[in-house]
C-alpha positions as CSV (number, residue, x, y, z in Angstrom):
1,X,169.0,98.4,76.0
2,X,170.4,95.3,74.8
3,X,174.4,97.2,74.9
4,X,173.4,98.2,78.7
5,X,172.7,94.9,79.4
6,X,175.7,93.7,78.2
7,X,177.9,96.3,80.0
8,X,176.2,95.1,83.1
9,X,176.9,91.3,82.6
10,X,180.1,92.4,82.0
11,X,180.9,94.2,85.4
12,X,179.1,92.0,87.3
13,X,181.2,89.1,85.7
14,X,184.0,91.1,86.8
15,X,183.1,91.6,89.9
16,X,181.9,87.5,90.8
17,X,184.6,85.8,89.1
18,X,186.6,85.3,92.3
19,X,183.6,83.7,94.0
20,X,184.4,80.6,92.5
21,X,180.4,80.1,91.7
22,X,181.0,81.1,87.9
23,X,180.7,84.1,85.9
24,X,177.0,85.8,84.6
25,X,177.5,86.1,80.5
26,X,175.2,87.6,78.1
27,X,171.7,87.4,78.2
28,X,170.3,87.3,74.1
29,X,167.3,89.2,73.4
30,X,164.8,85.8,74.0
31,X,166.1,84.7,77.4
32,X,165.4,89.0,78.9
33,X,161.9,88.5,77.6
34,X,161.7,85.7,79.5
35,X,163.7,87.2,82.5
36,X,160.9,90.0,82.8
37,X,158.1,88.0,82.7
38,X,159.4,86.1,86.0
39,X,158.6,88.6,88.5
40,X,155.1,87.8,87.9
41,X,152.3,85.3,88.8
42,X,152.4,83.6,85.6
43,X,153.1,80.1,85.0
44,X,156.0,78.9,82.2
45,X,153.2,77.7,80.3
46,X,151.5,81.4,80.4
47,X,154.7,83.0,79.9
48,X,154.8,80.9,76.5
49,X,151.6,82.4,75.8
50,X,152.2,85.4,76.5
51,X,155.4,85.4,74.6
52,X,154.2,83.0,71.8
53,X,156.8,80.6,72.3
54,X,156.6,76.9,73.4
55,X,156.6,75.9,77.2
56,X,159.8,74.2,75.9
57,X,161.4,77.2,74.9
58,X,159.8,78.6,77.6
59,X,161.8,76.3,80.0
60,X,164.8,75.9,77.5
61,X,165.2,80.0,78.3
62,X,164.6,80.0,82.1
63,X,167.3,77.2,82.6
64,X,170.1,79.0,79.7
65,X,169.0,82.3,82.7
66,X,169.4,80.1,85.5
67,X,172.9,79.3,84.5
68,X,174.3,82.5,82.9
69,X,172.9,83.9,86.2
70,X,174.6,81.1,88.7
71,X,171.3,81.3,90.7
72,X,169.2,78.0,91.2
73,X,165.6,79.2,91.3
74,X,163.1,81.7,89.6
75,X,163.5,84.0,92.8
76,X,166.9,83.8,93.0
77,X,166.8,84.6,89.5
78,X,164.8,87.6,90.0
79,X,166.7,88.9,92.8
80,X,170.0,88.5,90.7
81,X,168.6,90.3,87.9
82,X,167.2,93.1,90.3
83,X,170.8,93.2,91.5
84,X,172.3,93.4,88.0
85,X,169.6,96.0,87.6
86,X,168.4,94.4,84.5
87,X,164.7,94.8,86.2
């Protein structure tokens, strides 16, 4: 999963670098935990339960996503990764 993941980032870096809004790079293993968690109704905090992490790491995740992504939000985030197909 983690290879297809990859090979996705990879053409969709491709594919955005002349948008001049940056270029999606690998997601690690933590941060699409995370990532599929953020469809849902749960809070960061909840995710950290969920995930047995802190809300730190929690956050420290969403924002590393947030960037690799280029998006600005948790829905924006979502849709990206819908997009990417990495949902």
């Amino acid at each position: 999963m983690l290879a297809r993941t990859e090979r996705r980032l990879h053409l969709a870096s491709r594919t955005r670098a002349g948008d001049g809004h940056g270029v999606a790079s690998e997601l690690t293993e933590p941060e699409l935990r995370v990532l599929r968690l953020l469809p849902g109704t749960l809070s960061q905090r909840e995710i950290g339960e969920a995930l047995y992490i802190s809300l730190n790491t929690v956050k420290s995740h969403a924002h590393s996503i947030y960037r690799k992504l280029n998006v600005d939000s948790r829905d924006q985030a979502v849709e990206r990764a819908r997009a990417l197909g990495l949902l």
